[in-house]
N, CA, C and O atoms as CSV, one atom per row, in Angstrom:
chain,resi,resn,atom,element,x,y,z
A,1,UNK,N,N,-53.508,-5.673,52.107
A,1,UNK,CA,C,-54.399,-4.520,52.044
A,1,UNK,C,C,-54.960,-4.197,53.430
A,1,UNK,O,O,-55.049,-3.064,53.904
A,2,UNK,N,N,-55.305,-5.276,53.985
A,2,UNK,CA,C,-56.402,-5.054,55.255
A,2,UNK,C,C,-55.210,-4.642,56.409
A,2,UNK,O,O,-55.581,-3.986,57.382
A,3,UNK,N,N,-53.927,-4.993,56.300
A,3,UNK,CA,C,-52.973,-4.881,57.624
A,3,UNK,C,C,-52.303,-2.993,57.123
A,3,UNK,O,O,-51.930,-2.241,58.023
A,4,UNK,N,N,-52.271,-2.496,55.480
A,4,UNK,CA,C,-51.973,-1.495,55.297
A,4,UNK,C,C,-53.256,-0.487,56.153
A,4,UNK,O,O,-53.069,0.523,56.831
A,5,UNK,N,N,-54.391,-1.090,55.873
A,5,UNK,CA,C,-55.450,0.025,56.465
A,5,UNK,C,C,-55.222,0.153,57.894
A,5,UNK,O,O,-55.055,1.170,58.567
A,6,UNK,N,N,-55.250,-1.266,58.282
A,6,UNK,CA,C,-54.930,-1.090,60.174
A,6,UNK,C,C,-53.735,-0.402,60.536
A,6,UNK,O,O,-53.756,0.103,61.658
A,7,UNK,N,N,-52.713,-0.262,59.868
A,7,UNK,CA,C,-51.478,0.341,60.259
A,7,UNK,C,C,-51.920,2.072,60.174
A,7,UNK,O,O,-51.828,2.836,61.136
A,8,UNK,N,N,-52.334,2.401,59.011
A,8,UNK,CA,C,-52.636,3.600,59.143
A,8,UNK,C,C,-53.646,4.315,60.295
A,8,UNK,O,O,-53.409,5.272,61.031
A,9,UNK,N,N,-54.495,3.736,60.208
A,9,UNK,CA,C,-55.657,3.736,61.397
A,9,UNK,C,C,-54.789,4.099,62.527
A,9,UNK,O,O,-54.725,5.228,63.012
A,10,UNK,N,N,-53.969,2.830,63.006
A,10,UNK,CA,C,-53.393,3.257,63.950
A,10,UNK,C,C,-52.712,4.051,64.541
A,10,UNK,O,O,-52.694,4.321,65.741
A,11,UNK,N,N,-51.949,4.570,63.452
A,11,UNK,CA,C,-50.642,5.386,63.421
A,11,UNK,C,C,-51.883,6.955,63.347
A,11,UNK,O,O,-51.425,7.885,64.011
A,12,UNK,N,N,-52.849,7.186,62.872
A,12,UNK,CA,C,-53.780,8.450,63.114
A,12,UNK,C,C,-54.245,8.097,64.832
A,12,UNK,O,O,-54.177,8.971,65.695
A,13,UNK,N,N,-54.659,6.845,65.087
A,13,UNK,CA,C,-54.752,6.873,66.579
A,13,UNK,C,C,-54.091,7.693,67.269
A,13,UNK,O,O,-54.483,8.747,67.769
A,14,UNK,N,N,-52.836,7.105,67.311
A,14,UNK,CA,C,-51.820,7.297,68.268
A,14,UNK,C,C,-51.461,8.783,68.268
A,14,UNK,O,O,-51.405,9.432,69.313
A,15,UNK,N,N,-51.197,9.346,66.953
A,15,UNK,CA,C,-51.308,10.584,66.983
A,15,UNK,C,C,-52.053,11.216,67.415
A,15,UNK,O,O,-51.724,12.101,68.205
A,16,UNK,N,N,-52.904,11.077,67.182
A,16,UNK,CA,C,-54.507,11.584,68.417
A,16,UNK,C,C,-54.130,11.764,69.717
A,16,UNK,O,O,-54.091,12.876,70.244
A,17,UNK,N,N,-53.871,10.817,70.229
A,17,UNK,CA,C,-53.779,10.601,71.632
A,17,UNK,C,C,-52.280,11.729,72.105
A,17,UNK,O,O,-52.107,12.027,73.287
A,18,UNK,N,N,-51.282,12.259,70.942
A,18,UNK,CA,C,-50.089,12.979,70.922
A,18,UNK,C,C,-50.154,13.786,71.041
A,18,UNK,O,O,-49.470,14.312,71.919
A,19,UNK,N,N,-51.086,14.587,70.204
A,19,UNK,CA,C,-51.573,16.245,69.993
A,19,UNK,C,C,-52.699,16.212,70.753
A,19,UNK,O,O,-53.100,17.371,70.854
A,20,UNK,N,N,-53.578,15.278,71.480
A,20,UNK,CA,C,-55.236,15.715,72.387
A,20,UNK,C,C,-56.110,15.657,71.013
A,20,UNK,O,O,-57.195,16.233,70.943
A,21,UNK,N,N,-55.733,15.152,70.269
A,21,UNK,CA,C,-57.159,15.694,69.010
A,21,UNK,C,C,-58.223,14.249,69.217
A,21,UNK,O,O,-58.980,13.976,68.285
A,22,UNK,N,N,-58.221,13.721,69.974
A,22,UNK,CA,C,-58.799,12.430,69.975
A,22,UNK,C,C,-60.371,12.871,69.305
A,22,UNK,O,O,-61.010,13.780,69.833
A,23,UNK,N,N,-60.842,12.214,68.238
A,23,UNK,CA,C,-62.045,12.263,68.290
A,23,UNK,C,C,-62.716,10.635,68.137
A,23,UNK,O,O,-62.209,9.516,68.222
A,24,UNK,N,N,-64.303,11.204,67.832
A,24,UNK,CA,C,-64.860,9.897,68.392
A,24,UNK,C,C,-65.075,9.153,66.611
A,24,UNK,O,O,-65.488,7.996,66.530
A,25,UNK,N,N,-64.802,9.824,65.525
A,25,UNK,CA,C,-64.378,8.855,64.146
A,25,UNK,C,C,-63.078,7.927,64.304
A,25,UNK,O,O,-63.089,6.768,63.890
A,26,UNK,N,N,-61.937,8.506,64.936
A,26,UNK,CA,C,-60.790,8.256,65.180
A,26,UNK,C,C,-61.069,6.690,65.786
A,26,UNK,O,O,-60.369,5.859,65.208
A,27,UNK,N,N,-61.880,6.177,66.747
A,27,UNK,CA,C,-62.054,5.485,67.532
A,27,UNK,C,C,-62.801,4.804,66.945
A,27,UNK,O,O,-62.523,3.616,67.107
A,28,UNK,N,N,-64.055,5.055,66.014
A,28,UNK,CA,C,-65.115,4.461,65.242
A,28,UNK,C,C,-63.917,3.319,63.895
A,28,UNK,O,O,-64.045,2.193,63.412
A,29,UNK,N,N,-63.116,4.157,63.798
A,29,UNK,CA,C,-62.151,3.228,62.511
A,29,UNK,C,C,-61.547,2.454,63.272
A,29,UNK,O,O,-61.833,1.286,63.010
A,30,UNK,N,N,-60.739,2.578,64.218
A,30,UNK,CA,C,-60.221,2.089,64.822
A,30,UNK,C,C,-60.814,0.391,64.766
A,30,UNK,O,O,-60.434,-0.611,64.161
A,31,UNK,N,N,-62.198,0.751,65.960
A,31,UNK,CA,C,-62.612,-0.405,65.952
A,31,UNK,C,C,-63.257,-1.503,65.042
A,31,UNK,O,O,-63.470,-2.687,65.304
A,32,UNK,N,N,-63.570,-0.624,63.636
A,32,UNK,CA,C,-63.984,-1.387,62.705
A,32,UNK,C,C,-62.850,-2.102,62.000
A,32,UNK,O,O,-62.962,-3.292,61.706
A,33,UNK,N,N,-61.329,-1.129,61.612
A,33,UNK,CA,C,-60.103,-2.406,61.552
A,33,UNK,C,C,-59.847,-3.113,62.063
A,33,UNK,O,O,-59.336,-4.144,61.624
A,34,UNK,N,N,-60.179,-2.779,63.631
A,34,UNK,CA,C,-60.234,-4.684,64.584
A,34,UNK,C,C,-60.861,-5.436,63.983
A,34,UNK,O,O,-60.372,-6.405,63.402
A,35,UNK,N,N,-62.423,-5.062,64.002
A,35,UNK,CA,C,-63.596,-6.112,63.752
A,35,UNK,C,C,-63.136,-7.014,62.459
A,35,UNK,O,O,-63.115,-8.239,62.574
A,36,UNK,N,N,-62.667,-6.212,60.894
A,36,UNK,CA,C,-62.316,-6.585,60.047
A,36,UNK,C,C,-61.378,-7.830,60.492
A,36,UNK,O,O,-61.474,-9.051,60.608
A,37,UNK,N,N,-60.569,-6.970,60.644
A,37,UNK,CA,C,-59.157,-7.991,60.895
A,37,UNK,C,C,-59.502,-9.604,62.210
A,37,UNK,O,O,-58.826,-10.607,62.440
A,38,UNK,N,N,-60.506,-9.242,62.628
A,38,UNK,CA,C,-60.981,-10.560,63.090
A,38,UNK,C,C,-61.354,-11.682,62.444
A,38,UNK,O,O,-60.893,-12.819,62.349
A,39,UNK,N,N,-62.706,-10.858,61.838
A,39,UNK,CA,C,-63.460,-11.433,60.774
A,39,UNK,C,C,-62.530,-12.004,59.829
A,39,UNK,O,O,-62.751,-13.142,59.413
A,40,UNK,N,N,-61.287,-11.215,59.348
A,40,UNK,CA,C,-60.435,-12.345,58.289
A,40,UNK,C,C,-59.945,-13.307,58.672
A,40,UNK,O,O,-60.055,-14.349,58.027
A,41,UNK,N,N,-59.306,-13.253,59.753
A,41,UNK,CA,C,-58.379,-14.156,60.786
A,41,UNK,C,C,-59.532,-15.084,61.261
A,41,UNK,O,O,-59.130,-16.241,61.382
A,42,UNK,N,N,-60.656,-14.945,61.522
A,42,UNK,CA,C,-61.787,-16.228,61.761
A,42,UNK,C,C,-62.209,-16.842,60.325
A,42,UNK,O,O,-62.590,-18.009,60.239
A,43,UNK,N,N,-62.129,-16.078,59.319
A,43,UNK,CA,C,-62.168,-17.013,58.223
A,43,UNK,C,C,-61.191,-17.826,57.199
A,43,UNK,O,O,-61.368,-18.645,56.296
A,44,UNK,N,N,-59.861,-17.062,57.914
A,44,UNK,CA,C,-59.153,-17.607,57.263
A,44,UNK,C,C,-58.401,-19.005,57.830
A,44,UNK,O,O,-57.626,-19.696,57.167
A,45,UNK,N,N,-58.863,-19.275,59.357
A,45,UNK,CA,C,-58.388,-20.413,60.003
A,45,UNK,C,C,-59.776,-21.512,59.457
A,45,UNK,O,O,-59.385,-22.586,58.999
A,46,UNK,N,N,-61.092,-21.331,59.480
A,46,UNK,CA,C,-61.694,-22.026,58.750
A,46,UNK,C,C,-61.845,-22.327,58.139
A,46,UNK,O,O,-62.794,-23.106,58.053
């Protein structure tokens, strides 16, 4: 679930950055699928 959300996220990134539409939500998700995807990966090695 959590690697389907980051893929999408990303793939709207990148497009962003394709067409100039960059906005600053674009970037706000972005970094919260990092944070997530940390947060699992730090709990899931513990």
């Amino acid at each position: 679930m959590i690697w389907t959300i980051l893929w999408i996220v990303l793939i709207i990134w990148l497009l962003g950055f394709i067409f100039n539409i960059v906005g600053g939500i674009i970037h706000i998700l972005l970094v919260v699928a990092a944070a997530i995807l940390i947060y699992k990966f730090l709990v899931k090695r513990s």
